[in-house]
N, C-alpha and C positions, 0 to 999 in steps of 0.2 A: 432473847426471843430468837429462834431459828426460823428461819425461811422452808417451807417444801421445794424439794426437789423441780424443774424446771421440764419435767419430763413432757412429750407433749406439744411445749412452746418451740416454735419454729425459731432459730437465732437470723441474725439479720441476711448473713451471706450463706445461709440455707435456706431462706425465704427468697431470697431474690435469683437464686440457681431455680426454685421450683416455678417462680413466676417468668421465668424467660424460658423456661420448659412448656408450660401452661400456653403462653403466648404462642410459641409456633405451634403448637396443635391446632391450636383456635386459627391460626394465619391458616392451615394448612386445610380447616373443614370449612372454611368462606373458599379458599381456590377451588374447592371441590364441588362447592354449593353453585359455583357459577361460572365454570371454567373458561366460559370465552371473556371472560371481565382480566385482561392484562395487568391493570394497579393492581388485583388478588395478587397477582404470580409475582410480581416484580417486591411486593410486600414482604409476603413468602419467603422472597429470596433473600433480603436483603436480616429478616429475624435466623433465618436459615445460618447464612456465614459469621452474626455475632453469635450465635450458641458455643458454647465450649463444649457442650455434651453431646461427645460421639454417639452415644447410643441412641440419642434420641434424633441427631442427626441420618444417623444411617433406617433409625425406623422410617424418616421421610423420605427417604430416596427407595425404599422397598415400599412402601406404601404406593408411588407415584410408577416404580417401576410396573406395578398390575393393575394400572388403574386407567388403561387405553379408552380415550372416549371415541365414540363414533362421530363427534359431529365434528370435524378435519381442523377448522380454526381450534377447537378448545384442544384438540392434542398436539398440535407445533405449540401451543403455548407450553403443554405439559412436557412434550421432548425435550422444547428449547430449556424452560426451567433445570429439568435434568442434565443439560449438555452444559450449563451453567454452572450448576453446583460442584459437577463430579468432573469435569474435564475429560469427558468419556466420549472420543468422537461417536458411537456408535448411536448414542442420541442424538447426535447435529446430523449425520446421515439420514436418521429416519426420519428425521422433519423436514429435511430436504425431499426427501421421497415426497411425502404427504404435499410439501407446498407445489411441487411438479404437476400433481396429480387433479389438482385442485381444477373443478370447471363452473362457472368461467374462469380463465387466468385473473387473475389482479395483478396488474404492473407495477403497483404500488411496493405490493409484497412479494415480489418475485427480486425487483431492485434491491428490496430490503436484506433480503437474501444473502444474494449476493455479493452485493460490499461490503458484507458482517464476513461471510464467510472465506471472501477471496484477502479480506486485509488481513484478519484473523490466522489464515496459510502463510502470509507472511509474515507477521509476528513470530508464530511459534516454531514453524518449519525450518531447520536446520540448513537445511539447501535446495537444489532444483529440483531432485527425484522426489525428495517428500512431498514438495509444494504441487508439483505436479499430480503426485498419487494424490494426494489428497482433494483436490478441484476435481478429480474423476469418480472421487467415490463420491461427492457431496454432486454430482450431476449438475453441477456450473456449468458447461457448455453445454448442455439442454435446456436450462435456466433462460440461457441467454437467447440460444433459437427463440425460446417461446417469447420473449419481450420484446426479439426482433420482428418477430412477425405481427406482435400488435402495433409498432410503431410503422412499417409497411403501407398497412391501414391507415393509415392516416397521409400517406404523398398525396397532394393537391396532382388530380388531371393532368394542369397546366405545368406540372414537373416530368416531363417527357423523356426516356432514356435517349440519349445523344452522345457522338464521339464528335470530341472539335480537332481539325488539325492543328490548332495552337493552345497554349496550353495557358490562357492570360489571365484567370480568374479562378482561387482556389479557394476553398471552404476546408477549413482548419477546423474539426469537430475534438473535441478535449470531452471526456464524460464529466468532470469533476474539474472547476476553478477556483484553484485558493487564494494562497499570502504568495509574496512573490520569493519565499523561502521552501514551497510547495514543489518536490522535485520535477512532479510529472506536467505541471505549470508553467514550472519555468521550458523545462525541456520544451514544450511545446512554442513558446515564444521564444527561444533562439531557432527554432526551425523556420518560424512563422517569417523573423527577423531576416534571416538567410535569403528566402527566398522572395521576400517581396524587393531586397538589393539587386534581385535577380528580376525586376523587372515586372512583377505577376503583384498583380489587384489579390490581397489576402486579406482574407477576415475569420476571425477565428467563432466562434458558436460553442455553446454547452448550453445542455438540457441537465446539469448537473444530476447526473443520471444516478450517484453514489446515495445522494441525499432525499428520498422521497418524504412527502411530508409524515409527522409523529412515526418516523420507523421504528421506533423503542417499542412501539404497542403492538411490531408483529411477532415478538421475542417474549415467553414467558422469563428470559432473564434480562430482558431491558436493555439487550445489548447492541449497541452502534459504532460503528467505525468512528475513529478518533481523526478528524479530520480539518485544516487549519482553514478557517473564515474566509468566504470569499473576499476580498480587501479590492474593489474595482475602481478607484477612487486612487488606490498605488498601482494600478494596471494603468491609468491612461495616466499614469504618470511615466512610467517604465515602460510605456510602448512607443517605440519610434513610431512619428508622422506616418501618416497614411496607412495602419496597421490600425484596424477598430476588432472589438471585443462584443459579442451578442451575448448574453449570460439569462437563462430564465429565471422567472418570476419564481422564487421556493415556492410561493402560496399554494400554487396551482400542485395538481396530482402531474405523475409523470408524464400522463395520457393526453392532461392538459398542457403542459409546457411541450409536447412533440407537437399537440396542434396546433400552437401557438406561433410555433417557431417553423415550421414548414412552407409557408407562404413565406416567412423572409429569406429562407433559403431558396425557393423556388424564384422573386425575385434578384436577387442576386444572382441567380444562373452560373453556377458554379461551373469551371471547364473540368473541373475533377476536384477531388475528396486527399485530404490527407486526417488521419485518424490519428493521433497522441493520445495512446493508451493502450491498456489490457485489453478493453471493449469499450464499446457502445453502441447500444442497438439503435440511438439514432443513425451512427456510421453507416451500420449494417445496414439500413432502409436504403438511404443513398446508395449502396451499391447497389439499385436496382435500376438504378438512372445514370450513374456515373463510375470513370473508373476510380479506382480508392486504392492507393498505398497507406500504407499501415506500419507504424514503428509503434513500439512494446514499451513500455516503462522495465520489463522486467528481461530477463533474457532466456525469455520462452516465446514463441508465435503469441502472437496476441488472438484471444478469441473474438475470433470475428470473420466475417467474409473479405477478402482485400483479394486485388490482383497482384502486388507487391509487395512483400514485408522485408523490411530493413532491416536486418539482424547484424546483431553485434559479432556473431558467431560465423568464421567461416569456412568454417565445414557443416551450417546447418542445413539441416533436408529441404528439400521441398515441399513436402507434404505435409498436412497438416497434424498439427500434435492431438488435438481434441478428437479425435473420433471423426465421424459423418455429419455434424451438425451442420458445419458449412465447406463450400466444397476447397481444392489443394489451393492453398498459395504460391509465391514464386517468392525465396528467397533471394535476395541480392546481398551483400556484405555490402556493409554502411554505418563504421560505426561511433561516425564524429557525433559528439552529443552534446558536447560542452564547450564554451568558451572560456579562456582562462581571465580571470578576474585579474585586472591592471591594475586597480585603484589602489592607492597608498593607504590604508588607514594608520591610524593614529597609536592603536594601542600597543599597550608594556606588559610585559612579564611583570612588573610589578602591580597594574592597575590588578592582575590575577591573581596577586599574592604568593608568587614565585619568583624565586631567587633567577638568577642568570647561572649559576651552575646546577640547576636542576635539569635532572632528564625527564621532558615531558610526553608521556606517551597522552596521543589524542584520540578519542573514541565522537563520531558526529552521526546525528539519525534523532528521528521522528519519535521513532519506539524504545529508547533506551532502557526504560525501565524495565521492561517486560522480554526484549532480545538479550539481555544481560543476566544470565540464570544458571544454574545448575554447575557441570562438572567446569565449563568452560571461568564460571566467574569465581570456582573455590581455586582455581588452580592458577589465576589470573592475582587473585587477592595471596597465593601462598610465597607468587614470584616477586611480587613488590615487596613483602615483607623480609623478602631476602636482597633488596636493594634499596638501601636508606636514602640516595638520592634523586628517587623519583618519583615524580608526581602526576598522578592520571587525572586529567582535564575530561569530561563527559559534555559535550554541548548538543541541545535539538530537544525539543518537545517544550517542555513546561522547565526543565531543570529540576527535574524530583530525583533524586536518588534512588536507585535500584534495589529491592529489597536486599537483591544477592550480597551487595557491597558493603551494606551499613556496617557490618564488623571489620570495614580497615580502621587504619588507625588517624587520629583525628589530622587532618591536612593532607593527608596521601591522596583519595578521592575526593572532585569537586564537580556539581553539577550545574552547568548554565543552562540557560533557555535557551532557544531560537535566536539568534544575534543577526545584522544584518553585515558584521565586519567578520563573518568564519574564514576569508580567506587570510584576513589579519590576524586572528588566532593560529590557521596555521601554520604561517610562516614563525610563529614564534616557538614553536611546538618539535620535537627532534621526530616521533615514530607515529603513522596512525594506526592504531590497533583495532583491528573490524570484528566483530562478532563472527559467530556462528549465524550468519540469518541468510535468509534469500535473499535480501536484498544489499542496499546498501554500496551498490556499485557506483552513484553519484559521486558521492563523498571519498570513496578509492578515488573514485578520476579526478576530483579539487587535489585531494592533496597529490596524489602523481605533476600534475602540473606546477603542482609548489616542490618539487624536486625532493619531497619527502620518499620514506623508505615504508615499505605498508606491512604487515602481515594477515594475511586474509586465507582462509580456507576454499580450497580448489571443490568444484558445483553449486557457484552460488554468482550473482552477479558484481561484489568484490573482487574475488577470486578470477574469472573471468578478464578481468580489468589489468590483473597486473602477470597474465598469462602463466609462463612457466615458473614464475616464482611462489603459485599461491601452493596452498599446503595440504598436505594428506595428513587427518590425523590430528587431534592435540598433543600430544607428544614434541610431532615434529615441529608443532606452532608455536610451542612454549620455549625450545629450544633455539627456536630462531628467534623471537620476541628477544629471553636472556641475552643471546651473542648480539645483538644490535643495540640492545641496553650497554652494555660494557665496552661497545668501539666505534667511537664514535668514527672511524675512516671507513669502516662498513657500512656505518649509515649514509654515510656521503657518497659512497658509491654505487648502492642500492638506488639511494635519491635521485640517482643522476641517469641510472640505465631506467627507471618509470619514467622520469619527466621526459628522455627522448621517447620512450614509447606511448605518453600523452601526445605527443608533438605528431607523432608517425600515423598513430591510431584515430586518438579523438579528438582533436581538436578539431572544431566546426567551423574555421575564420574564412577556409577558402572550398567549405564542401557544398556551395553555392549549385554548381554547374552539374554534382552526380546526384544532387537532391533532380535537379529539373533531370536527368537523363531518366531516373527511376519514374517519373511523371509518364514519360516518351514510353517508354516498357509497360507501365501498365495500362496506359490509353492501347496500343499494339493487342496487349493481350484482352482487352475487354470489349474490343469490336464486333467479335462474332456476337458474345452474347448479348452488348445491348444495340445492335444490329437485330437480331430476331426478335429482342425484347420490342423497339420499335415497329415492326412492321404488322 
């Protein structure tokens, strides 16, 4: 007995190719059917990136590219979906437009913004002109005007602009408080630390301005800055005596945590404002009442209003980077930021599964996975394969392995989490080897201090950190990575000319006294205005 042919009958892995074709259609005509509904889009998205079929992927990305709605929330959902899918800044711009635009402001979703798209410029941006172009086309500092002005709205009366001649009580504003492995965190509490040695009632304040509540739902791709727990419970553990910590309520919307938090700034009666960070439009508010120095996590101006910004940089301008949003700062060069880690720990090359003649090149950061990409990490993976006794260590984030890397070979790359012994790792470590990113300048300065040798690429805040040694070029990075590989007296002497120039530049042990001079400068220069502002 013969069978008929099967003609017809769908086989199992051609029925299930045609049922996840089927399926995002159907995802893609509910996003349509009701485009302010977010779960649509983020649904969308997520059947969007399992499809293996190009065709029908790119019909959803032409489909969505002419399909502009008029009512302003359902097209930043429909942009952002697209600026998700296709990595095409030209969609993240135009929903940046659109949420500008938007009347009334939502602060919610202006924050949300924001911190998607200023962390996001450091993820992917190669160095400071990118990072910088890019914040100007996505209209971040018009973003930020408009949040600071809704936060303005909200100073209590009884918050009155005043110049003290003594400078005895400061308000330490951080937008964002993490884990105390959180750079701009920590930064902020060795500052904090500094100056209250110095004499001055400090308290530090966040409206955690990064995190407004459900921000995922103002993204048709659900996307949010990766950002580590506020942990406040290891703050007041890790804060010296007499150094308290204000931090808002998440529940609350942003509008709510500013007016929440404005009477306890009001009483407290700040003598002046120091800002740790890019921005924050609570900062900005204060500067209507008080003077306000300002230091950068990054080493760009921070956007913001300040009378003084501490830059790392000292040939940097005066004037401000951002455009007219807010008006010129005053640079001053200040660019102690770090303290060097004393503590003994405990760990081995061996607990890490490395020999004591291996060479360990060390990679440290938040973003590893995602700063670790493209020509930088094939040419990175092509130079270890031509040096059998070395082993590249990655520590920071989760410990997930980088897409780009998964093709070394097994033991060569290894990925840890967040540790709270990195400075015990890298003393045990010979080279730190820095991406291509904007950031990342911390972690140059740890290890400079551990008399390590760096290679890091010059326009970026690595780069920056170890001055005239950083690099033009992968070519000339990969060449210097090699020669530091193969000698070890070059690495010793490279180690030793950073760690004086941690010692000269950044160490923060005794910058006590030009933190309070910069205080003196900007109270000086903010007299006239909150002299008129007063009267």
């Amino acid at each position: 007995m013969t069978s008929a042919p099967d003609r017809g009958v769908i086989k199992p892995a051609a029925a299930d190719t045609i049922h996840a074709m089927v399926l995002l259609l159907d995802a893609l005509d509910q996003a349509l059917a009701d485009p302010q509904c977010a779960p649509r889009w983020h649904r969308l998205l997520a059947l969007w990136l399992e499809s293996t079929d190009a065709t029908v992927r790119r019909e959803v990305v032409q489909i969505l590219e002419t399909s502009s709605q008029a009512e302003p929330r359902a097209d930043i959902l429909r942009l952002t979906f697209l600026a998700g899918a296709t990595r095409a800044s030209r969609f993240e711009h135009a929903a940046a437009q659109r949420v500008l635009a938007m009347e009334p402001a939502d602060p919610d979703r202006l924050a949300a913004f924001i911190a998607y798209l200023w962390l996001a410029a450091l993820q992917y941006c190669p160095g400071r002109t990118e990072f910088a172009a890019e914040l100007l086309a996505a209209r971040i500092p018009q973003m930020v005007g408009r949040l600071a002005q809704q936060a303005q709205r909200l100073l209590p009366r009884s918050f009155a602009p005043r110049i003290s001649e003594r400078i005895d009580r400061l308000a330490a504003v951080v937008p964002y408080v993490g884990n105390q492995f959180h750079t701009p965190s920590v930064m902020a509490a060795v500052q904090c630390t500094l100056l209250a040695r110095e004499g001055l009632q400090v308290r530090i304040f966040s409206a955690q301005e990064l995190t407004p509540p459900e921000n995922a739902l103002f993204r048709g791709d659900a996307g949010v800055p990766s950002l580590p727990a506020l942990d406040l419970e290891g703050w007041v553990r890790a804060l010296p005596a007499g150094l308290s910590m204000t931090v808002s309520d998440a529940r609350f919307s942003l509008s709510g945590r500013w007016r929440n938090m404005m009477p306890v700034l009001a009483d407290f009666d700040p003598d002046a404002v120091l800002m740790v960070g890019f921005y924050s439009p609570l900062a900005a508010a204060l500067y209507r009442v008080r003077p306000v120095v300002g230091i950068s996590v990054n080493t760009v101006p921070p956007i913001a209003p300040v009378d003084v910004w501490l830059t790392a940089d000292p040939a940097a301008p005066a004037a401000q980077a951002w455009g007219e949003v807010f008006p010129p700062s005053h640079a001053i060069y200040h660019p102690q930021r770090l303290r060097r880690e004393s503590k003994r720990w405990g760990v081995t090359r061996a607990q890490l599964g490395m020999s004591e003649t291996d060479v360990i090149w060390v990679t440290a950061g938040f973003r590893l996975e995602h700063e670790i990409s493209g020509e930088w990490a094939a040419r990175m993976l092509d130079l270890l394969s031509r040096h059998h006794g070395v082993c590249w260590l990655l520590v920071g984030g989760e410990g997930k392995m980088p897409p780009a890397l998964r093709q070394a070979a097994p033991g060569r790359v290894r990925a840890l989490p967040t540790r709270e012994d990195i400075s015990g790792i890298l003393r045990l470590c010979d080279i730190f080897v820095n991406p291509p990113r904007m950031g990342g300048g911390f972690s140059v300065a740890e290890a400079m201090a551990e008399a390590m040798p760096v290679t890091a690429f010059a326009g970026s805040d690595g780069g920056d950190k170890v001055g005239p040694l950083a690099l033009e070029g992968i070519d000339a990075y990969v060449q210097r990575l090699a020669a530091l590989t193969r000698a070890p007296d070059l690495r010793a002497a490279m180690g030793e000319t950073l760690r004086r120039r941690f010692a000269e530049h950044f160490d923060s042990a005794s910058s006590g006294p030009a933190l309070l001079a910069a205080f003196k400068e900007a109270a000086a220069r903010a007299r006239v205005r909150l002299s008129s502002a007063a009267s």
